[in-house]
N, C-alpha and C positions, 0 to 999 in steps of 0.2 A: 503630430497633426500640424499641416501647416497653418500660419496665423494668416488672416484676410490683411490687407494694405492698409493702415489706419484711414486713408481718402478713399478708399475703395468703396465699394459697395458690402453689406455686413454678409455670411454664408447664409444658405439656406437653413434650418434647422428640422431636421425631421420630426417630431413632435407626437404623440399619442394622439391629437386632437387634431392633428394635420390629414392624418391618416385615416381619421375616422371622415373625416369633412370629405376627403377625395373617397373614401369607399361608399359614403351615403350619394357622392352625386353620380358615380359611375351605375351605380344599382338604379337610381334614378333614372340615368340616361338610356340603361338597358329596359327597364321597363315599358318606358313609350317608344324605344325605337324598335326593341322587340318585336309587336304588331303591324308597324311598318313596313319593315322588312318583309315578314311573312306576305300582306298585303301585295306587296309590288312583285316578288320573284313568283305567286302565286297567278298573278296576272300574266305573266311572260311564260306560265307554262298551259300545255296543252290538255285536255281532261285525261288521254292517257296517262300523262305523269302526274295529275293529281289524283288519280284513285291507288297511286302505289301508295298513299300516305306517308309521304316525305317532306313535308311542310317544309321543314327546314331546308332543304335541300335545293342549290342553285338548277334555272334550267337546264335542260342539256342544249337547247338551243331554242335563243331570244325568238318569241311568236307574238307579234304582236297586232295579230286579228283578235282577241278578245278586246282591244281598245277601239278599234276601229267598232267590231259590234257592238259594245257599251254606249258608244257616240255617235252611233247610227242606225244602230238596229236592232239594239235590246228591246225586246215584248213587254210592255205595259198590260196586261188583258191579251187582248186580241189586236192592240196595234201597235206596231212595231218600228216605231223610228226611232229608237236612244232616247238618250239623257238630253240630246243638243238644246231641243224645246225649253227643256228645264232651266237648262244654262242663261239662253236669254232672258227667259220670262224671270229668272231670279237678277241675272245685273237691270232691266227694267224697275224692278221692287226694289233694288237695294240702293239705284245710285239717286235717284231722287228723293229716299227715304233717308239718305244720309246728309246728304245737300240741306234738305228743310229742314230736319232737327239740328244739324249744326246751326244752321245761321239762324233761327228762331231759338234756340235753347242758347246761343252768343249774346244775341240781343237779349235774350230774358235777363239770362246774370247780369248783365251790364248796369241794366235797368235797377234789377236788387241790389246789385254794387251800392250806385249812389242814392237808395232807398232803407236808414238805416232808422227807422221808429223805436222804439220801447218796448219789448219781445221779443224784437227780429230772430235773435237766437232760438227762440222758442218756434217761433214761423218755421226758419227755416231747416228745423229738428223735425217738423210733423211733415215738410214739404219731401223731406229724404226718407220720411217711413213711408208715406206716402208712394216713391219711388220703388220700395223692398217689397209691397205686399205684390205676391204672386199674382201674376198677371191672368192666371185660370178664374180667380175667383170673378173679372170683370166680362168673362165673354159673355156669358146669357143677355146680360144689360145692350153690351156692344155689337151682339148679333141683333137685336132687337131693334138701336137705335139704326143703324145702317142700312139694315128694309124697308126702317119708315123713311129715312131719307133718299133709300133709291142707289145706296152706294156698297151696297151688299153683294160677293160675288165676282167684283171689278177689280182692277188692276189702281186704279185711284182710292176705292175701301181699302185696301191690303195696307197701303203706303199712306194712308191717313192713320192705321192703327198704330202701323209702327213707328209712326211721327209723333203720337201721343203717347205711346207705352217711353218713349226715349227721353221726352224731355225732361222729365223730373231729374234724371242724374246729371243728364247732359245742361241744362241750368244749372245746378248746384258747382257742378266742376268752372266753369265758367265765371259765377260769382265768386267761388273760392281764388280763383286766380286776379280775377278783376279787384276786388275789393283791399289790395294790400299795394295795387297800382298809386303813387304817390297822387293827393287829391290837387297840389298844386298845378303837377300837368295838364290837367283839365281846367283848372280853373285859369292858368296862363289861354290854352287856348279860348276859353270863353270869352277872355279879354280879347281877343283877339277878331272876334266875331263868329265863330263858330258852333252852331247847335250841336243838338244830340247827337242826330246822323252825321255830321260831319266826325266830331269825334271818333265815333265808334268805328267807323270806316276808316279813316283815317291815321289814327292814333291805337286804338283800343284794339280795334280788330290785328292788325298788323305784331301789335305787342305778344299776343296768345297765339303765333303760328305754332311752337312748340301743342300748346294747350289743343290746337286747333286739329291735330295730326292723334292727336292723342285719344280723343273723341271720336275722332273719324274711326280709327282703328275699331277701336271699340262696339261702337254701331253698325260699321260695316260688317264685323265676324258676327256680332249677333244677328243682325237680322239675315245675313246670308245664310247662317245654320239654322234656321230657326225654321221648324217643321208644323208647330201646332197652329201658330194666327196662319201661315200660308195655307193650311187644311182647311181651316175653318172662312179662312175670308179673300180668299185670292180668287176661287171661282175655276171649274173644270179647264178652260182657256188660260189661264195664268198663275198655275201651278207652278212651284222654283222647284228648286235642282232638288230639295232634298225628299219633298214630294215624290216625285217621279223617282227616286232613289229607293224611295222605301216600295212605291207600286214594282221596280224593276227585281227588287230584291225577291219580293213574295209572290212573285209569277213564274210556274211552275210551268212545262209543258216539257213530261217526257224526263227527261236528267236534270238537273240542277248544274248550271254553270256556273260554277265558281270562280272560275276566273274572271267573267262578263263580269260579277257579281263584285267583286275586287276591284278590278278597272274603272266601273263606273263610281263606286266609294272613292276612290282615289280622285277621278275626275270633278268631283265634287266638292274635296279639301283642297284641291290644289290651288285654287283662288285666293281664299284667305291666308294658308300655306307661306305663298307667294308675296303675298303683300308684309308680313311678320316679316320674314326673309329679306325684303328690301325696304324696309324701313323700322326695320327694330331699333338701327341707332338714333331715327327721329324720337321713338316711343319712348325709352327708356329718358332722351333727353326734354320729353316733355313731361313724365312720370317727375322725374327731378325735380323739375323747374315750378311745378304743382305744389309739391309734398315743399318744396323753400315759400314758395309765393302762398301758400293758404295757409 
């Protein structure tokens, strides 16, 4: 066997443990890509070739009027214009829903940053169960409160709930990174004349662009998947994508298109998809920068 260079780089070692680590994430990777797959070459085929029941099986040739009907003309009921509706009325709920909890749930941490009493740890232990308990148990209260204030139904209800449902984590992550910020830098700029807002804008805000990316990500995939506050508090007129996903799925007339049915699943993840895909190297770098800084 020959020997490596002593300045070189050391060999690879094949390992039992090597082996195992590359067969669990290969297995892994087959799993979720799996359904995928099936999902997209099921869309590219035509209903003749999917009643031969060849799932697995590549088209014979790319068709891709089942995306165009998913995006324009899949039946809801009795009417028939796609998922498109869905698509706005979801970036509508999600990108102002994400906008206000970030920068309210930034200012919140900030705030408990340099708020540290006798508890605080205890505080902010009950403020993060707080966060955990499932969100079902608060609709009956939250349908209630929002008729009596006239915000039930609306496109402003929907994106007020999902501003409240977000901020308990979305504070805590924020304070967690804020609070290990050296307190001298702030107190240099207070010498300097600088309030709160200036700091925080200035200095603080700036510091957690990592943090800032990270949160985004977060509340953007949730509230864009997110099926049951949309059902219950979005209102016939501002139903998202996944609404209209689940009416397009369970509308029946005559055959069942499976492919429509495919396509429009598809067009649904490709949003958040998309955004992992191009900014995963922020994610993981502001995951990091978290897990050192809290």
């Amino acid at each position: 066997m020959a020997r490596a260079h002593p300045n070189g780089p050391k060999p690879t070692q094949i390992t039992a443990g090597r082996i195992g680590l590359y067969s669990f994430l290969f297995v892994a990777a087959l799993f979720f890509m799996l359904p995928l797959y099936t999902m997209i070459v099921t869309s590219l085929k035509t209903m003749d070739e999917i009643r031969l029941g060849q799932i697995f099986a590549l088209p014979a040739k790319l068709d891709f009027s089942a995306w165009v009907t998913a995006w324009s003309g899949a039946c809801m009921g009795s009417v028939c214009v796609g998922i498109r509706s869905g698509f706005w009325n979801s970036v509508a709920i999600t990108v102002p829903s994400v906008a206000l909890s970030v920068l309210i749930g930034a200012i919140n941490g900030y705030a408990l940053s340099l708020w540290r009493p006798r508890g605080a740890n205890v505080l902010f232990a009950l403020l993060m169960a707080g966060g955990l308990i499932p969100y079902q148990i608060f609709l009956y209260p939250m349908v209630r409160t929002m008729a009596t204030v006239g915000l039930y139904n609306s496109l402003a209800g929907i994106i007020i709930v999902h501003v409240i449902f977000g901020l308990p984590l979305v504070t805590l992550l924020f304070r967690n990174y804020f609070v290990s910020v050296p307190e001298e830098l702030c107190k240099a700029a207070r010498v300097d004349g600088a309030g709160f807002w200036r700091i925080f804008f200035e200095i603080m805000l700036p510091l957690a662009v990592p943090m800032v990316v990270v949160v985004s990500m977060l509340q953007f995939t949730g509230i864009w998947n997110d099926f049951l506050l949309g059902l219950v508090f979005a209102g016939r007129d501002n139903l998202p994508m996944t609404v209209q996903l689940n009416n397009i799925v369970n509308t029946t007339m005559g055959e069942r298109n499976y492919n429509v049915n495919m396509a429009a699943t598809i067009l649904t993840a490709v949003v958040p998809l998309a955004i992992y895909f191009l900014s995963g190297r922020w994610f993981v770098r502001g995951i990091a920068a978290g897990a050192v800084k809290g």
